[in-house]
ROGUVO-417928 format. One record per residue (C-alpha): residue in three letters; x, y, z. Coordinates in steps of 0.1 Angstrom, whole numbers, plus 5000, padded with zeros to 4 digits. Each point is the difference from the previous one (the first is absolute). Last residue first. Layout:
<lumses>
ALAXYZ;...
</lumses>
This chain:
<lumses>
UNK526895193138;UNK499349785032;UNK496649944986;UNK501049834974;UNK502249745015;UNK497149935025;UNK497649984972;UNK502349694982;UNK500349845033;UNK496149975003;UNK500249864968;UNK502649735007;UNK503549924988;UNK500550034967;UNK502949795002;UNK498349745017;UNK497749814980;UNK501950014965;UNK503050045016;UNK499649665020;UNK498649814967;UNK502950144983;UNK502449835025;UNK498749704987;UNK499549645015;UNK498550255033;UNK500649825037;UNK499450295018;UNK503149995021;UNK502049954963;UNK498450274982;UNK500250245030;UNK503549925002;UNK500450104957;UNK498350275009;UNK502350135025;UNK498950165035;UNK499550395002;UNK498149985028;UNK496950124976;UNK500849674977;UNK499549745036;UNK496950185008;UNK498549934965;UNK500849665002;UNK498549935028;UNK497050184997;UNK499349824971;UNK500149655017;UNK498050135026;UNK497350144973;UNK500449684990;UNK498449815028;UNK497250245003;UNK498750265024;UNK498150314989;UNK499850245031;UNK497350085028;UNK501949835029;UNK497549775011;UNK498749884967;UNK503149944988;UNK501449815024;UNK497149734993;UNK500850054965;UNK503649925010;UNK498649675020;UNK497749884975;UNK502850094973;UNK502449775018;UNK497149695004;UNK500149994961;UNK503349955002;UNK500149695016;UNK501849955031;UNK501749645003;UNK499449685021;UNK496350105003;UNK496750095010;UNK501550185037;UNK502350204973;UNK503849914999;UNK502750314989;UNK503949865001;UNK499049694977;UNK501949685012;UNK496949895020;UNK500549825034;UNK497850315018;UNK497149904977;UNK497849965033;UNK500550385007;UNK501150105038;UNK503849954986;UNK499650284975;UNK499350225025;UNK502750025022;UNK503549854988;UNK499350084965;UNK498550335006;UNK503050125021;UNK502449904973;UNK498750144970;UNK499150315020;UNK503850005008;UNK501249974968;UNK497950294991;UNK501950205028;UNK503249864983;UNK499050134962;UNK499949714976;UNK502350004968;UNK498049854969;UNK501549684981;UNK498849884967;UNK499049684986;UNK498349944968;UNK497049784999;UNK498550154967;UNK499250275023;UNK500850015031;UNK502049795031;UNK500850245027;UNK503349915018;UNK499850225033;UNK503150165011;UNK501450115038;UNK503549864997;UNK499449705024;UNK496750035007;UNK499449864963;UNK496449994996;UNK498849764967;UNK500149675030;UNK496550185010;UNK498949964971;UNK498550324982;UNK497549944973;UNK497250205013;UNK502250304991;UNK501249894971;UNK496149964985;UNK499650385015;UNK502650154982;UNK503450095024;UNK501050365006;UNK501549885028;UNK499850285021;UNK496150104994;UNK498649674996;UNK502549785027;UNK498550305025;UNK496749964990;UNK500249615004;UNK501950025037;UNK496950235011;UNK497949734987;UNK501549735016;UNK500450235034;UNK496549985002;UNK498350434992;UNK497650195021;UNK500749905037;UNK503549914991;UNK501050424990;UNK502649974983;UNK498349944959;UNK498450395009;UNK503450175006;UNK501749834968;UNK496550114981;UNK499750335010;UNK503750054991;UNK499649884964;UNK497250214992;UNK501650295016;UNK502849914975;UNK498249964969;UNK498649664987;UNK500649894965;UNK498149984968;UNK501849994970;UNK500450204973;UNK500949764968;UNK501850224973;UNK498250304983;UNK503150204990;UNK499749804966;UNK496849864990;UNK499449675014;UNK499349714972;UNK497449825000;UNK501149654986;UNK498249884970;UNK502350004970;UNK502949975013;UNK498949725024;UNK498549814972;UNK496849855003;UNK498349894966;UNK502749734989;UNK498549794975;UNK499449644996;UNK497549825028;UNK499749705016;UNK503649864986;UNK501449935032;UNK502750305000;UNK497450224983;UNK497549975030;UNK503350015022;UNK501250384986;UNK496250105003;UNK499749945038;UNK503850125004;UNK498550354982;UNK497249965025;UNK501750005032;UNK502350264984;UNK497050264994;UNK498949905032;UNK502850155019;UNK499850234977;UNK496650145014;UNK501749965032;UNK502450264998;UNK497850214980;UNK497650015033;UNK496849834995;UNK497150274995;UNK497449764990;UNK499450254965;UNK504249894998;UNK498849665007;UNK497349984975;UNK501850174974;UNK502749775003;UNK497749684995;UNK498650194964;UNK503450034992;UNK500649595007;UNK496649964983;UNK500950124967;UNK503349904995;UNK498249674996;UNK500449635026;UNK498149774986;UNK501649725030;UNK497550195023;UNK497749844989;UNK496350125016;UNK499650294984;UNK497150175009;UNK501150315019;UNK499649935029;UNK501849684995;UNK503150234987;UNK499950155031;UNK500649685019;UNK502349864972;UNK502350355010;UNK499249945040;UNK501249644997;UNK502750134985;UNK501450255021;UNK499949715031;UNK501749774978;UNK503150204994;UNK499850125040;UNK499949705010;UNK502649884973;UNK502050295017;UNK500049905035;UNK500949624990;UNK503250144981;UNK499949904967;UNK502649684990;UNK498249964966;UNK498249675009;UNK497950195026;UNK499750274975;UNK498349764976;UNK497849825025;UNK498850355011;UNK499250024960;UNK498549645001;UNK497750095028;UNK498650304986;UNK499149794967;UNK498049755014;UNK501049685013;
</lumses>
């Protein structure tokens, strides 16, 4: 067993979530990768040295900060189990140490769609010569739902309560959380499930969204279909930028942080503020130019 496979065996022991020890693992496998490259072919010899060196190479890469220390604490729980089973001594990654930090004023700007954008697309996704009612039903779960793309593909049919018009979206860390569903997407819900989702041969699935391939949409097949989109309307499409436009729509209507927290499905209200308070850009210029 080498040494990557004892440190996913680690978290698995350690009660991580299985998202997160893929995304652990995934970090470093791309560190020993590197390191490869650069002749050293143990990763347990982990130096200072090489985890700066590693930064540098993803900040050159142009990795967002947000994802550079995303790495940063792959790695640092990398080193803290190297120690743990007594393949290596020191403590070379520390989060305080190695964490980019954001200047003040300059949090996260995200991107999000603007109006027009948003009204081209609800016009376009109608028109059934263009666009299946499947995938009409997944732009509209995106944009009013808020929900990340994993959750999304996630949805069981029994997580739709007609009742009191709420889906139960299970995210990170497998934590529940309920988000209110507007009636007319209700009904989309509704019509596609007693149309086209019955013509597929995974009709006896308990996932809301079936593909022809199989039992439950993957993700991958999402960004096909929003690239596709895309393409045809002449604007960036992306899973998150739904997610982000969700969020920021909710804070210009004046809704609660703490709600947009909660619909969102943040751990921290500071990860919402962080994103969101800023708002956008584009927002930013518009605010400007009204002076």
């Amino acid at each position: 067993m080498n040494v990557i496979q004892q440190f996913e065996g680690y978290l698995v022991e350690n009660g991580i979530a299985p998202k997160t020890i893929e995304s652990y693992v995934g970090d470093v496998r791309a560190f020993c990768a590197f390191l490869r490259e650069m002749g050293v072919d143990q990763p347990t010899d982990l130096k200072r040295f090489y985890v700066s060196s590693y930064k540098s190479r993803l900040a050159d890469s142009k990795y967002a900060v947000a994802t550079i220390n995303k790495k940063i604490n792959s790695l640092q729980a990398f080193n803290l189990f190297l120690i743990e089973r007594k393949l290596a001594t020191e403590q070379v990654v520390t989060l305080r140490k190695d964490r980019i930090k954001v200047a003040a004023g300059s949090e996260g700007e995200v991107e999000v769609f603007s109006e027009q954008e948003v009204n081209q697309l609800l016009f376009f996704v109608q028109d059934r010569t263009k666009v299946t009612l499947r995938n009409h039903l997944i732009v509209w779960l995106l944009l009013y739902t808020g929900v990340r793309v994993s959750e999304l593909c996630g949805i069981r049919l029994s997580d739709i309560e007609y009742l009191t018009n709420t889906l139960r979206v299970t995210g990170k860390g497998g934590k529940y959380r309920e988000i209110p569903l507007r009636p007319d997407l209700v009904d989309l819900i509704k019509e596609y499930v007693r149309t086209e989702r019955q013509q597929s041969k995974h009709r006896e699935s308990p996932f809301l969204l079936v593909s022809q391939r199989a039992e439950k949409m993957h993700k991958d097949a999402v960004n096909t279909m929003l690239e596709g989109l895309e393409k045809r309307l002449g604007f960036r499409m992306y899973p998150h930028k739904f997610r982000h436009t969700f969020c920021t729509r909710l804070l210009q209507k004046n809704v609660p942080l703490t709600t947009v927290s909660k619909l969102a499905g943040h751990a921290h209200i500071q990860t919402t503020a962080h994103f969101y308070i800023n708002t956008s850009k584009e927002e930013k210029e518009r605010a400007v130019n009204l002076l």
